[in-house]
C-alpha positions in Angstrom: -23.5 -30.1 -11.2 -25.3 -29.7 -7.4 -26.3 -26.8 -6.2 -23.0 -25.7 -4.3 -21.5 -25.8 -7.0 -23.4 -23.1 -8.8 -22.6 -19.7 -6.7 -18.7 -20.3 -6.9 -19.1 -20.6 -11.0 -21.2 -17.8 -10.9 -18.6 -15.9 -8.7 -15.6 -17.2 -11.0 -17.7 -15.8 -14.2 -18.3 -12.3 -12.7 -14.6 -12.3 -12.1 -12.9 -10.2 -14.4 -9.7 -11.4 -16.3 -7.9 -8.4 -15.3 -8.8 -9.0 -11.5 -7.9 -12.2 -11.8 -4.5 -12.1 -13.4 -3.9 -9.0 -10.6 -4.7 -11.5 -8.0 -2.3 -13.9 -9.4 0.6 -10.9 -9.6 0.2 -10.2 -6.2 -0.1 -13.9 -5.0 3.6 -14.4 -7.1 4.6 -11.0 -5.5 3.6 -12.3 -2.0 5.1 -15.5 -2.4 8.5 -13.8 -3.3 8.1 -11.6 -0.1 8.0 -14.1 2.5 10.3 -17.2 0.9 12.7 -14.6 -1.6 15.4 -14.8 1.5 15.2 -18.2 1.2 16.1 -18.9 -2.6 18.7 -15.9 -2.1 20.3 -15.6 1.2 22.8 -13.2 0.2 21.3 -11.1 -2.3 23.3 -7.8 -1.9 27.0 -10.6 -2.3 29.8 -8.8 -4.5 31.5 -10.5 -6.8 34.1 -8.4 -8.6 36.1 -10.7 -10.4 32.2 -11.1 -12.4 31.5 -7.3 -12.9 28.4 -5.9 -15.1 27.5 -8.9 -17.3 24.5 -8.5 -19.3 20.8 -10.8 -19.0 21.2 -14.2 -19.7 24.9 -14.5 -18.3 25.1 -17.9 -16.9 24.2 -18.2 -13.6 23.0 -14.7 -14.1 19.6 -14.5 -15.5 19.1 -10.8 -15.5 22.4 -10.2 -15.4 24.5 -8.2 -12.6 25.3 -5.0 -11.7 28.4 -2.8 -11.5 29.6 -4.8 -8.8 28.4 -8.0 -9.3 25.5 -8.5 -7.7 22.9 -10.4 -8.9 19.8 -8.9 -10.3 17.6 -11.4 -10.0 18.2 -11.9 -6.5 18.2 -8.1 -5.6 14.5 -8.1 -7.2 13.5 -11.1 -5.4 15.3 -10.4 -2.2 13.7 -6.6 -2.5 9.8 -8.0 -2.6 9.6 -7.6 1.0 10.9 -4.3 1.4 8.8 -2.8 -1.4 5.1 -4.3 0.1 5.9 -3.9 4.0 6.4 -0.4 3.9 3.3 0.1 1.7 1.0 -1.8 3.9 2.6 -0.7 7.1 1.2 2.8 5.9 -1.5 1.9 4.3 -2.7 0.3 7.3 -1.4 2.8 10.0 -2.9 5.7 8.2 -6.1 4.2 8.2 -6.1 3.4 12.0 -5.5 6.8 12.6 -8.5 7.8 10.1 -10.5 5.3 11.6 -10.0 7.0 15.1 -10.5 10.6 14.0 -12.8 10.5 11.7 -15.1 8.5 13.7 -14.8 11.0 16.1 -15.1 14.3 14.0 -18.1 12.3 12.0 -20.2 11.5 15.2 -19.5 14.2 17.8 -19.1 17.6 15.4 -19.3 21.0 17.0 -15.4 21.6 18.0 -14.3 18.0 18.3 -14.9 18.3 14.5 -13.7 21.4 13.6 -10.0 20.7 15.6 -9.7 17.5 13.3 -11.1 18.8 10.2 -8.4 20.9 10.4 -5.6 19.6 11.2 -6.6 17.1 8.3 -7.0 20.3 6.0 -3.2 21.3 7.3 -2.0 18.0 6.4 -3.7 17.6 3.2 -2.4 21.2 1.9 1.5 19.7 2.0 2.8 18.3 -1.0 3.6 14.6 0.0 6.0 14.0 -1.4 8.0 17.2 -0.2 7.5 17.3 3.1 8.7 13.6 3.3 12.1 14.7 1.7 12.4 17.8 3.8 11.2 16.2 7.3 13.0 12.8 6.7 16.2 14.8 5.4 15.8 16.6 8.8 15.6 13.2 10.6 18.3 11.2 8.8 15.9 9.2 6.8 15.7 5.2 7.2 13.4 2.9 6.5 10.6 3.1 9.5 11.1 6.9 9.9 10.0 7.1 6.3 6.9 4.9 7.1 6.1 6.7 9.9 6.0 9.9 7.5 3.8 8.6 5.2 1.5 7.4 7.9 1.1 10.7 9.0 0.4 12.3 5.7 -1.3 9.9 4.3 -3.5 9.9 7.2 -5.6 13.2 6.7 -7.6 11.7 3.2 -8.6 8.7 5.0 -9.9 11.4 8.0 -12.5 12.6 5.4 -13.1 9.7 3.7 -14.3 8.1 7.1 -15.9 10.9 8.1 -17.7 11.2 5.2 -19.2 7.8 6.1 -19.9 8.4 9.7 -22.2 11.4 9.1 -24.1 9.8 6.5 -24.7 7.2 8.9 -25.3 8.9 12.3 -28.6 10.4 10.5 -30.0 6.9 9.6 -33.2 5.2 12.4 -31.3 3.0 14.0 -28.8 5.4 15.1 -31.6 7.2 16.7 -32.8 4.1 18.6 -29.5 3.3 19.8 -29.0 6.5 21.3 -32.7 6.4 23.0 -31.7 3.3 24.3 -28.9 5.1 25.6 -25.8 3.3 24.6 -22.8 4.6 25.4 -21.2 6.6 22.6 -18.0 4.4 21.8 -20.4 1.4 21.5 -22.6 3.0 19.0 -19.8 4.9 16.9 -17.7 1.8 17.0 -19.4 -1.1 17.4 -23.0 -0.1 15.3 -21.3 3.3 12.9 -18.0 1.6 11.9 -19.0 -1.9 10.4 -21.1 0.1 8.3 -18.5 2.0 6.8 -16.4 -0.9 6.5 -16.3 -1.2 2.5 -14.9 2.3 2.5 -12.1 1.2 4.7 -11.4 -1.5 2.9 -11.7 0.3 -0.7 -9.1 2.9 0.7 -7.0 1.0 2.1 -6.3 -1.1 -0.7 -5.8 2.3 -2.8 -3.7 3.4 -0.3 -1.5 0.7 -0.4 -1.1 1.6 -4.0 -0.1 5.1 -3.7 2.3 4.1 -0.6 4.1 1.8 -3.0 5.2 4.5 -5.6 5.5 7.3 -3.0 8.0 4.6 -1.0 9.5 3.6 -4.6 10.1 7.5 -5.2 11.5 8.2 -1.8 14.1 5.1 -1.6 14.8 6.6 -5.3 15.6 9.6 -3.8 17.9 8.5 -1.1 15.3 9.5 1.9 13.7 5.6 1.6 16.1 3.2 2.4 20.0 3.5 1.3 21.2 1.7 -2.1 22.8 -1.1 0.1 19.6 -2.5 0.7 17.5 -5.1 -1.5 14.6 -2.2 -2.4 13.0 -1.7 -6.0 13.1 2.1 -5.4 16.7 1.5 -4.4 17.6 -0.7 -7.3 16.3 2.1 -9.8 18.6 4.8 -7.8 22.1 2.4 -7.9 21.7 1.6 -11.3 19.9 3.9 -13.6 24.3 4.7 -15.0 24.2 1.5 -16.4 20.8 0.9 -18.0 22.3 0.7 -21.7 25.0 -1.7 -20.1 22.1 -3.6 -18.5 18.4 -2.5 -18.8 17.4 -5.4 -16.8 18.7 -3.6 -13.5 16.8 -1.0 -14.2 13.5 -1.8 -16.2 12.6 -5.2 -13.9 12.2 -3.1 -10.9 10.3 -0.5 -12.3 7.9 -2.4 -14.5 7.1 -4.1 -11.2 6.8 -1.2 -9.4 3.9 -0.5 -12.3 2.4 -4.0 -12.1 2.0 -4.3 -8.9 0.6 -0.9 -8.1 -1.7 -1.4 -10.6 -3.1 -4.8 -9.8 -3.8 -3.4 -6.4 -5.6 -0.4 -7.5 -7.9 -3.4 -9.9 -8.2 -5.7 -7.0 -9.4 -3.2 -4.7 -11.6 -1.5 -6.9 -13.6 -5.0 -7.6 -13.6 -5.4 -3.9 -15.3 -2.5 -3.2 -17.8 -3.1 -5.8 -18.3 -6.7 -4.0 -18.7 -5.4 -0.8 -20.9 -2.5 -1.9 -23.4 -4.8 -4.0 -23.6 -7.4 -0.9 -24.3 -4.4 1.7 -27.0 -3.1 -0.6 -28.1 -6.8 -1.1 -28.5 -7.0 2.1 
């Protein structure tokens, strides 16, 4: 064994088994999300003359729905729907806590009070309601509920960064870049913000996470996306009157729904320990 080979089996031992069977989840998942239109064109194709036919039909292996549509392929086909929203939101939320809370963190006095507020007034809506009532009010859709969630999800990663900002802007070397006189958007992002960087990436993984069931929840709901289209939260809405006919149309979508929320939440949770041990290693 040379000695390159030692730090990736030292890495691969430190590795839990539950990280490591996550990452594999979400690789599958990923997979599914970017080739699934590929294996099934047509995923949403009726076929009356089939009907409901339970798991393990032939040709069928989850069986179909009310109208003959595949299962499988809806679940398959509905991969991309499910993880694009999420990460659209998790990602624009973040952006926008990024901005403000960088902002609120290093220049205070009113500049922080506006934006601590405003992320106070967010945060004391229930997500989940205001999305129903605001994307009711809007006709609902698919990017108008992402651009809802953005927005409230937004406020928590405000404080977060924040919260990381201010504990930096009191460290030495903030000091001596501002004697040096740096302008201020170099030094709050360009010497503040990489150092705040394993929050960011903590929460956005989280958020991602959260995003997934909230998105789940609203398609569920009808706000999401409409039961036409290849969505988990969808499937669960169309066919929950015929899960003693077949479960599968029901129980696939949710148990990944489950899964995959939860191997986030693990694989993010190790990452920000990785990070965090290598900044204070450093």
């Amino acid at each position: 064994m040379t000695a390159l080979d030692r730090p990736f089996i030292s890495w691969r031992r430190r590795l839990p088994w539950s990280v490591t069977a996550s990452a594999v989840l979400l690789g599958v998942v990923l997979l599914a999300a970017l080739f699934g239109r590929l294996v099934y064109p047509d995923p949403m194709r009726q076929d009356i003359l089939t009907g409901l036919v339970a798991p393990g039909a032939p040709g069928h292996l989850l069986g179909t729905d009310e109208l003959g549509r595949d299962v499988l392929a809806m679940t398959v086909a509905g991969t991309g729907s499910a993880l694009l929203g999420p990460v659209c939101v998790a990602v624009g939320s973040m952006l926008i806590g990024i901005l403000l809370g960088t902002l609120a963190g290093y220049e205070r006095g009113p500049v922080d009070f506006v934006i601590s507020r405003w992320a106070d007034l967010l945060l004391a809506l229930p997500l989940l309601l205001a999305a129903i009532v605001v994307g009711g009010v809007l006709g609902g859709g698919y990017w108008v509920t992402v651009i809802l969630l953005v927005v409230l999800f937004s406020p928590s990663d405000i404080r977060i960064v924040r919260a990381g900002v201010l504990e930096q802007s009191a460290r030495p070397y903030i000091e001596a870049a501002q004697m040096l006189s740096m302008p201020r958007w170099r030094v709050m992002f360009v010497h503040i913000l990489p150092n705040v960087s394993t929050l960011v990436v903590t929460n956005v993984m989280l958020n991602v996470a959260f995003a997934l069931v909230a998105f789940s929840s609203l398609s569920f709901l009808g706000v999401g996306v409409s039961t036409d289209t290849a969505d988990w939260g969808a499937q669960l809405a169309a066919n929950r009157q015929i899960v003693f006919d077949n479960p599968a149309a029901v129980v696939v979508p949710a148990i990944l729904i489950i899964l995959v929320a939860c191997a986030v939440n693990l694989v993010g949770d190790w990452l920000g320990q990785r990070l965090a041990q290598n900044g204070t290693t450093a």
